[in-house]
C-alpha positions as MATLAB code, in Angstrom:
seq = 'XXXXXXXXXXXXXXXXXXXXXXXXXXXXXXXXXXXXXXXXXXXXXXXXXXXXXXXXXXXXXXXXXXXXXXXXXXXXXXXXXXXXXXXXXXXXXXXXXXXXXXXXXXXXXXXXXX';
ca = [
     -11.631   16.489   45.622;
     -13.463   15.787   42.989;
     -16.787   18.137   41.451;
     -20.850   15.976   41.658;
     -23.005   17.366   39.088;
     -26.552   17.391   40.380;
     -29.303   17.447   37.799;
     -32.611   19.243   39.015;
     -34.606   18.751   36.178;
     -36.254   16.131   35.313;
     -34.108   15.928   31.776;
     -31.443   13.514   33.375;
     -29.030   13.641   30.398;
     -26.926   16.505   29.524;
     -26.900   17.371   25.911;
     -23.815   18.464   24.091;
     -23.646   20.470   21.183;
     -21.777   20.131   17.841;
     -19.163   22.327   18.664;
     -18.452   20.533   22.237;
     -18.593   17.013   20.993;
     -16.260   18.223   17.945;
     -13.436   20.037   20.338;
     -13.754   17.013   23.049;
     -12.886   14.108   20.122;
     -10.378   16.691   18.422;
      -8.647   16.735   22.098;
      -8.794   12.753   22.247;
      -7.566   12.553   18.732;
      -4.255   14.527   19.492;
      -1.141   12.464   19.874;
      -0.532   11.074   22.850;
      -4.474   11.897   24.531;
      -5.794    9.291   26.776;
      -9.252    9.061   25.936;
     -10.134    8.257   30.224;
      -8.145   11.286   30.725;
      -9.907   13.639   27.857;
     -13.238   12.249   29.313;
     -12.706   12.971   32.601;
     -11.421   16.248   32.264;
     -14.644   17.207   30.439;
     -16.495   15.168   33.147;
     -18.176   12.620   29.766;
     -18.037    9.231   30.394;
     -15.119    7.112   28.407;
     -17.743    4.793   26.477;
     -19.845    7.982   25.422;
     -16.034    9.489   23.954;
     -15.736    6.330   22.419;
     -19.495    6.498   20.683;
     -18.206   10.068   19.607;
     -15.170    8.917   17.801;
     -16.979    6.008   16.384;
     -18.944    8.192   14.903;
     -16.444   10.949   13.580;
     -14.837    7.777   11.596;
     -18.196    6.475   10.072;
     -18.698    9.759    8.536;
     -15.509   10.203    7.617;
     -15.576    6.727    5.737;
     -19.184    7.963    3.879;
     -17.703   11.678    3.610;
     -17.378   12.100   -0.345;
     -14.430   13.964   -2.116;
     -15.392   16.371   -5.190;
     -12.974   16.281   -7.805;
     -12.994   19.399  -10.486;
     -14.392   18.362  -13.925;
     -12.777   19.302  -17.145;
     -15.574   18.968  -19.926;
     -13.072   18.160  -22.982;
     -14.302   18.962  -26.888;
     -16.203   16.279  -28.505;
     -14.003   13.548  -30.308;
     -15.353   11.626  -33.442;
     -15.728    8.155  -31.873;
     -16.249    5.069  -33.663;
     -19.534    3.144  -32.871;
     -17.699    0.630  -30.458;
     -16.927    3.531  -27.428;
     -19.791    6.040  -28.207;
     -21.865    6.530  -25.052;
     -18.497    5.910  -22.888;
     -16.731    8.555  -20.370;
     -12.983    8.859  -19.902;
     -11.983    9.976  -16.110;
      -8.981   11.106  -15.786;
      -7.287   11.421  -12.031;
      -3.772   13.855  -12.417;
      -1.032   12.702  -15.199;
      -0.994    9.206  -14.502;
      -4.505    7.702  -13.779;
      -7.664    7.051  -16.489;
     -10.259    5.463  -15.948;
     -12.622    4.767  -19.128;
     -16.214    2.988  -18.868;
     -19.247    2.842  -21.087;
     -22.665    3.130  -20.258;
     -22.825   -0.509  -19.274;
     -20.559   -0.097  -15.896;
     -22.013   -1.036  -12.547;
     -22.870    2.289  -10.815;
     -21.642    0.507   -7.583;
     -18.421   -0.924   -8.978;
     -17.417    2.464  -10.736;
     -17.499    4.129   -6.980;
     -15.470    1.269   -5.522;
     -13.024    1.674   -8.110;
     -12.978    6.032   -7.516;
     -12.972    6.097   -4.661;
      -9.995    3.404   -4.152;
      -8.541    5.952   -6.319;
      -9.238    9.067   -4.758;
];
């Protein structure tokens, strides 16, 4: 048997909250979910899960990582690197540009990194 929702109002859509979207794509997420079966079982239709978890990866993909900042004593330069900042990511990555880097190509490069 199977449960009819009837909607009164006359607000046809339901509205789900942070918290229930968040648990419902968590559940779909897990290994072996089906995402009809997740849906159904929270009575949401499969496209609308799918909108859901579209969205979860978008702002995962824009979601930006902080890295903790050393600020190192002041080394005499010569005139050739002066204005230029030294990155360094653990032992075994550093990254050096001058004030002359493309903003956009320096955050391609970190976060390729990161």
């Amino acid at each position: 048997m199977s449960t009819v929702t009837v909607l009164t109002s006359p607000e046809r859509r339901r509205r789900w909250s942070m918290a229930e979207k968040s648990r419902i794509v968590e559940e779909s997420l897990q290994p072996g979910a089906m995402v009809t079966a997740v849906a159904q079982r929270h009575d949401v239709h499969p496209n609308l899960l799918h909108h859901w978890r579209r969205q979860v990866r978008q702002a995962a993909s824009r979601r930006v990582n902080f890295l903790p900042v050393a600020v190192a004593a002041e080394k005499k330069s010569s005139p050739a690197i002066m204005g230029s900042i030294e990155i360094e990511l653990g032992d075994a990555v550093r990254v050096r540009v001058d004030a002359a880097v493309d903003e956009a190509a320096l955050c391609r490069v970190l976060r390729a990194l990161g």
